[in-house]
C-alpha positions in Angstrom: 18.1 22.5 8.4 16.2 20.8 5.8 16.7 21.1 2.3 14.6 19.7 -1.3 16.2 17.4 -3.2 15.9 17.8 -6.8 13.0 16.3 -8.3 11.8 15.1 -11.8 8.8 16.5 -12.7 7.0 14.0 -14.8 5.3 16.8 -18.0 2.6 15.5 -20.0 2.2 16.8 -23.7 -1.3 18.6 -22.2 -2.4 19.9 -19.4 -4.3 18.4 -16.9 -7.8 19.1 -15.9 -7.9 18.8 -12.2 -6.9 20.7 -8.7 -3.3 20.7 -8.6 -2.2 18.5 -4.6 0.4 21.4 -3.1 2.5 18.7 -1.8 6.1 19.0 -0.3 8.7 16.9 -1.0 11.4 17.3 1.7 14.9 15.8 1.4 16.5 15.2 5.0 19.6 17.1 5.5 19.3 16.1 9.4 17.1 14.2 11.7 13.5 15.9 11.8 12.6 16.6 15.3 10.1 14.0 16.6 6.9 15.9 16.6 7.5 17.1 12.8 6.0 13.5 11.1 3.9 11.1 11.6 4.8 7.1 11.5 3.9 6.5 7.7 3.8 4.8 4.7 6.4 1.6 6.1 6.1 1.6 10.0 8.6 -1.4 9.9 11.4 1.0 8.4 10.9 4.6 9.8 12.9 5.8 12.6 12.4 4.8 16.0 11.0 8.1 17.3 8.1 7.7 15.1 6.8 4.6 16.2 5.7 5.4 20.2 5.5 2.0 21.9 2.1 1.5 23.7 2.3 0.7 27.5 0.6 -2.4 26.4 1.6 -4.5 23.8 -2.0 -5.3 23.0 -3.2 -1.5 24.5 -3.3 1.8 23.5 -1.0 5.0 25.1 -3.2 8.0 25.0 -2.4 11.2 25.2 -4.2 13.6 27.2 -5.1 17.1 26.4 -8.0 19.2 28.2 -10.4 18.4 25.5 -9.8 15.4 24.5 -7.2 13.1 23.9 -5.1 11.2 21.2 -5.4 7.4 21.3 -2.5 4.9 19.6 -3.3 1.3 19.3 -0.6 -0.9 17.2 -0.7 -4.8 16.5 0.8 -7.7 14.3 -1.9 -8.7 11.5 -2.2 -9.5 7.9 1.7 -10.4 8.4 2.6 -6.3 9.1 2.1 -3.9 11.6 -1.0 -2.0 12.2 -1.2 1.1 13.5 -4.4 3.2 14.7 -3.5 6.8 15.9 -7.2 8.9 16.3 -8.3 12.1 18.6 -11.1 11.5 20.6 -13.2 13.1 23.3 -14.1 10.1 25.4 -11.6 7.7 25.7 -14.3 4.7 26.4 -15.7 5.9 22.6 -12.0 6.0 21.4 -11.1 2.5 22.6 -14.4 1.5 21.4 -13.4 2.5 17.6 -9.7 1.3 18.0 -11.0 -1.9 18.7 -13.7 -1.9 15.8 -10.9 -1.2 13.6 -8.5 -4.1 14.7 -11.5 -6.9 14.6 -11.8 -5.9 10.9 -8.2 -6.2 10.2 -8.7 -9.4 12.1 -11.6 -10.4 9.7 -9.6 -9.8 6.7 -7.1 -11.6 7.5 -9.2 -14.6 8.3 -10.6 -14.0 5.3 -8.2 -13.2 2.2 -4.9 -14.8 4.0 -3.2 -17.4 1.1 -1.3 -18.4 4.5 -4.7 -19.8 6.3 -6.3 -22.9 5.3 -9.8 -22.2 5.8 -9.6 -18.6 4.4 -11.8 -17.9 1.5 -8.6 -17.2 -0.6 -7.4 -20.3 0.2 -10.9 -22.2 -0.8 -10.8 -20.2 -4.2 -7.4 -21.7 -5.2 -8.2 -25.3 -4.0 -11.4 -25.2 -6.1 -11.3 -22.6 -8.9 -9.6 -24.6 -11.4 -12.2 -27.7 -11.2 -15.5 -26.0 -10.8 -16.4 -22.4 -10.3 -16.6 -21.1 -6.6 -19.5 -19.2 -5.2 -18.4 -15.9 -3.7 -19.0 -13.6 -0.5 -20.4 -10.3 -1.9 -16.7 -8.4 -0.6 -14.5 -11.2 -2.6 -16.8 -10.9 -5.7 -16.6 -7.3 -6.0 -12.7 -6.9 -5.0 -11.8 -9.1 -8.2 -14.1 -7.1 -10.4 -11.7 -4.2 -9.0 -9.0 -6.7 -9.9 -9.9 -7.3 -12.9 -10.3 -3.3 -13.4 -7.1 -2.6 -12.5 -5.6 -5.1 -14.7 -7.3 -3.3 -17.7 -6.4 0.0 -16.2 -2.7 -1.1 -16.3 -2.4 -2.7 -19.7 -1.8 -6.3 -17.5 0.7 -4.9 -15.2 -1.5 -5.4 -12.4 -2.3 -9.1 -12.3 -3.6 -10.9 -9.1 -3.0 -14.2 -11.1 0.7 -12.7 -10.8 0.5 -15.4 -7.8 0.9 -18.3 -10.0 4.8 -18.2 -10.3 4.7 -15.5 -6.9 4.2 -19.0 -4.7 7.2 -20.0 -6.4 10.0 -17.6 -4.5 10.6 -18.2 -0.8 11.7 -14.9 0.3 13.1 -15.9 3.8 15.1 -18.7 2.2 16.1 -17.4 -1.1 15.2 -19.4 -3.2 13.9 -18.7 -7.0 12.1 -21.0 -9.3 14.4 -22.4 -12.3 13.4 -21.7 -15.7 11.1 -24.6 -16.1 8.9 -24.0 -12.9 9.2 -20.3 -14.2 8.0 -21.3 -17.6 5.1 -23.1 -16.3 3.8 -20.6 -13.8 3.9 -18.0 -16.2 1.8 -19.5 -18.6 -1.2 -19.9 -15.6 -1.0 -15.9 -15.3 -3.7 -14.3 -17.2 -6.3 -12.5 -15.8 -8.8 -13.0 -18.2 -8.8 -16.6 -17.2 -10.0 -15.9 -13.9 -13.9 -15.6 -15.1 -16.5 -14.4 -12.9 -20.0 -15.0 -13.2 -22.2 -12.0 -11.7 -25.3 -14.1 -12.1 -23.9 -17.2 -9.8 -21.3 -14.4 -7.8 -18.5 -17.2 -8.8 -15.1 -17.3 -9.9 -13.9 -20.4 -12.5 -10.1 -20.3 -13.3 -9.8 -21.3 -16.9 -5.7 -22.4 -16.9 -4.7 -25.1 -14.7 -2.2 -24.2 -12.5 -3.7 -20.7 -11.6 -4.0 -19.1 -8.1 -4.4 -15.6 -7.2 -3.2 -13.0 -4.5 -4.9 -10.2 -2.8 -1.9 -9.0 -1.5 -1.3 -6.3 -4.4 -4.8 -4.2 -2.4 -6.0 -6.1 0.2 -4.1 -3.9 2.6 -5.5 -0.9 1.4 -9.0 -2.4 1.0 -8.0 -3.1 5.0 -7.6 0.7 5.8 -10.6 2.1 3.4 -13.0 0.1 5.6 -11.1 1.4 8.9 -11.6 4.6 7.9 -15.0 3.8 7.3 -15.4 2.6 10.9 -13.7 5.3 12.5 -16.0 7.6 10.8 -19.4 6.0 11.9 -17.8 5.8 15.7 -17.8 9.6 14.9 -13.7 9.9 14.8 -13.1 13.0 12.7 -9.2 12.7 13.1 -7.2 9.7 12.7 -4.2 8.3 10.4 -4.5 4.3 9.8 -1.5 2.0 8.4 -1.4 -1.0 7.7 2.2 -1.6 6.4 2.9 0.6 3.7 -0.9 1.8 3.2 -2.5 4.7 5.2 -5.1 6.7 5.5 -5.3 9.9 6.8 -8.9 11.0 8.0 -8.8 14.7 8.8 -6.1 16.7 9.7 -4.2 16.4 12.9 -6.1 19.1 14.9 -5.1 22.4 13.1 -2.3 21.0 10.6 -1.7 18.2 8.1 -0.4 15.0 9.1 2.7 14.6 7.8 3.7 11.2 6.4 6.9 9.9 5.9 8.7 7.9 2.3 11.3 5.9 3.5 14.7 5.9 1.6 14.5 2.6 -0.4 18.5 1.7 0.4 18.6 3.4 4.0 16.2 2.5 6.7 16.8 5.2 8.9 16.1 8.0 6.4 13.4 9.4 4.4 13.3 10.7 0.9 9.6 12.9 1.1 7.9 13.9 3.8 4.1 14.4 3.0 1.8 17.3 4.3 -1.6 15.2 4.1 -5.3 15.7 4.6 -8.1 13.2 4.5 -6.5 11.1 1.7 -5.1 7.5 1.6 -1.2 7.0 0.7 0.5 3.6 -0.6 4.3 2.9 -1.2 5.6 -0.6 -2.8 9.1 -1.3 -2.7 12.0 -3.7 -3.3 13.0 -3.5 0.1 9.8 -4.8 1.8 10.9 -8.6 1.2 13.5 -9.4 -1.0 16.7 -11.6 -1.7 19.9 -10.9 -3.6 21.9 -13.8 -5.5 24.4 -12.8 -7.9 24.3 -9.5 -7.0 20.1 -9.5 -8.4 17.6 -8.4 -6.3 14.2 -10.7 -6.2 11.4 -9.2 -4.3 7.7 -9.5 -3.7 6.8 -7.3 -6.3 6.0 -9.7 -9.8 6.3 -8.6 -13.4 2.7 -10.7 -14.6 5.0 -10.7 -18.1 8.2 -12.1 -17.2 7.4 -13.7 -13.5 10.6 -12.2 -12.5 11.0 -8.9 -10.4 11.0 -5.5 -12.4 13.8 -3.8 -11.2 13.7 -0.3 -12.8 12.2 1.3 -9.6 12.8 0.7 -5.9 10.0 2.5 -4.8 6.9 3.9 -5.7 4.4 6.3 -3.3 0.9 6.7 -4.7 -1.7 9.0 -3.2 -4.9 8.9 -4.4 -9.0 9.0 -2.6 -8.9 5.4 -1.5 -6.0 3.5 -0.6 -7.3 -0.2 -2.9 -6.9 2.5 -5.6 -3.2 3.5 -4.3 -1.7 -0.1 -3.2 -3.4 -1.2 -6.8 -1.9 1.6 -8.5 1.8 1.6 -6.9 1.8 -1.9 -8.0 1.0 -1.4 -11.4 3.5 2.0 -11.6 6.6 -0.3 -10.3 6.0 -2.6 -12.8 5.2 -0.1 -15.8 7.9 1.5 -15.1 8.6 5.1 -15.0 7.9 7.0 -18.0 4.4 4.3 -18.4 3.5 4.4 -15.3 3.7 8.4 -14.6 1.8 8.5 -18.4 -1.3 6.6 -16.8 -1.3 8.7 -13.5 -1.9 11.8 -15.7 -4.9 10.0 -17.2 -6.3 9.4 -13.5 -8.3 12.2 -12.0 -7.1 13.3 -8.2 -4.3 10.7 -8.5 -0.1 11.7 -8.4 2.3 9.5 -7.8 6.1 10.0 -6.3 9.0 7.2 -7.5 12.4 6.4 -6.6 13.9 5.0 -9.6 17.1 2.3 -10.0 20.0 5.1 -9.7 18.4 6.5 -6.5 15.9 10.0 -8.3 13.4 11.0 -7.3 10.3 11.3 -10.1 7.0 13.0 -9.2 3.4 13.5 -11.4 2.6 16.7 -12.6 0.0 17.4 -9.6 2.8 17.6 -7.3 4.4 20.8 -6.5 8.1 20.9 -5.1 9.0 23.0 -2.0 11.5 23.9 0.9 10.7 23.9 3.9 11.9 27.1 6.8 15.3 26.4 8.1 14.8 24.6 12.0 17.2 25.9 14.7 
């Protein structure tokens, strides 16, 4: 059997103007069966039943049915696991589209990795702070989004966050001191990252600055999958790239349901979501993270303090597109509840579910709790 855990409903002071999302959050009383959800919001962390391993490392298992078939094509990119599930009639025309989508996660990498010398990323931190840096058109316009969001959140959300976020080493443990943390801090700002529409360039105006797309490039990643699945004519496909999907469709006659994992326990879930063509982020302090002196450091950077905001261990956004929810899950985490759940009511067709510090759950107004029929 399944039952709800108890939920915080976040209440704003008015009502909001907008189609309520009938969303059910499901606590796990036992394991699901396997064809109840779909793999989800952290492929690395949900249960092994969820994530079907292909005959191929680099192929697809499909799934036939007498009209059709279901295609699943999973690889390493971007540093994190991509995962293409779609329906298709013609298999050739499937593989086709699976194959589309991975050369543009491919692409992105190539392009927006901090990790890869001759990505443009990489160019724009070498060169920004000396002279400014002519742009492709998709850089240009993701850090006018950037520098959206950042006014959106009050600051929270701060690509120059990367500044002091090149400081940690995650696999080794190791934290800047207070002086290195002093300095980086005072290159965040992203006001000082000035783009020139005229010239399509970026000039860095602190020395010292550097920015990272990781805060939405992921979810940029699975908006422009979906928007190749959709001209290959796939009408019903779920994309993840880490902990960003995007559900296109349904899955043939019912929603696909999509997993939260529990922030302390990898082989459990907190939600399980009943979707329909909508994108889904979650950010949490598990993802990469040390602990020394019993504090948790993780990838997630406070643009304020350079140091981790630990009021939250996860937060699930679901919003239209997924750049909007990996931006917006970022700047929740570090707003911290009661701010961050204030600027989702301001966003139209945007709710948001969190796991705070003590282990509660805390949902938007535009999500509606439920139980689910007992399983036998």
């Amino acid at each position: 059997m399944v039952v709800c855990k108890q939920i915080h409903r976040f209440a704003p002071g008015r009502a909001r103007n907008m189609r309520r999302r009938k969303l059910f959050l499901w606590r796990l009383a036992v394991a699901f069966e396997p064809e109840q959800t779909e793999p989800a919001t952290d492929m690395r962390n949900l249960w092994p039943w969820t994530q079907p391993k292909p005959a191929h490392p680099a192929a697809a298992a499909a799934c036939a049915s007498d009209a059709g078939q279901w295609l699943v094509r999973e690889e390493a990119v971007m540093g994190t696991a991509i995962r293409v599930e779609l329906w298709c009639d013609d298999a050739a025309r499937g593989e086709a589209a699976a194959d589309a989508v991975m050369t543009e996660m491919h692409r992105i990498d190539r392009t927006m990795s901090p990790h890869k010398d001759d990505s443009e990323l990489s160019r724009i931190n070498r060169e920004a702070h000396r002279q400014p840096v002519e742009l492709s058109a998709e850089m240009f316009l993701l850090l006018v989004q950037a520098q959206r969001f950042s006014q959106l959140s009050m600051g929270a959300f701060d690509i120059t966050f990367a500044s002091v976020g090149n400081l940690y080493d995650y696999r080794e443990g190791l934290a800047p001191d207070a002086q290195a943390l002093a300095r980086g801090r005072a290159a965040i700002g992203w006001r000082g990252m000035e783009l020139d529409a005229r010239t399509r360039s970026v000039h860095f105006s602190r020395d010292g600055m550097r920015i990272d797309l990781g805060g939405f490039a992921k979810g940029h990643a699975v908006d422009n999958a979906a928007a190749i699945l959709a001209r290959h004519g796939i009408h019903h496909a779920h994309v993840a790239a880490g902990g960003d999907s995007r559900v296109i469709g349904d899955r043939r006659g019912r929603p696909w349901h999509i997993g939260v994992r529990d922030p302390r326990r990898a082989d459990a879930l907190v939600a399980v979501l009943p979707l329909v063509d909508t994108a889904i982020s979650t950010s949490g302090d598990y993802e990469r993270f040390f602990e020394r002196d019993g504090v948790r450091h993780h990838h997630i950077v406070d643009p304020a303090t350079g140091e981790s905001p630990r009021s939250l261990r996860s937060v699930t956004v679901m919003a239209a597109d997924g750049l909007t929810c990996e931006a917006l899950s970022k700047s929740i985490f570090v707003l911290g509840i009661e701010r961050g759940l204030e600027l989702v009511e301001t966003l139209e067709g945007v709710d948001a579910l969190c796991v705070d510090a003590e282990g509660a759950l805390h949902a938007s107004s535009g999500m509606s709790a439920g139980r689910t029929p007992a399983r036998h």
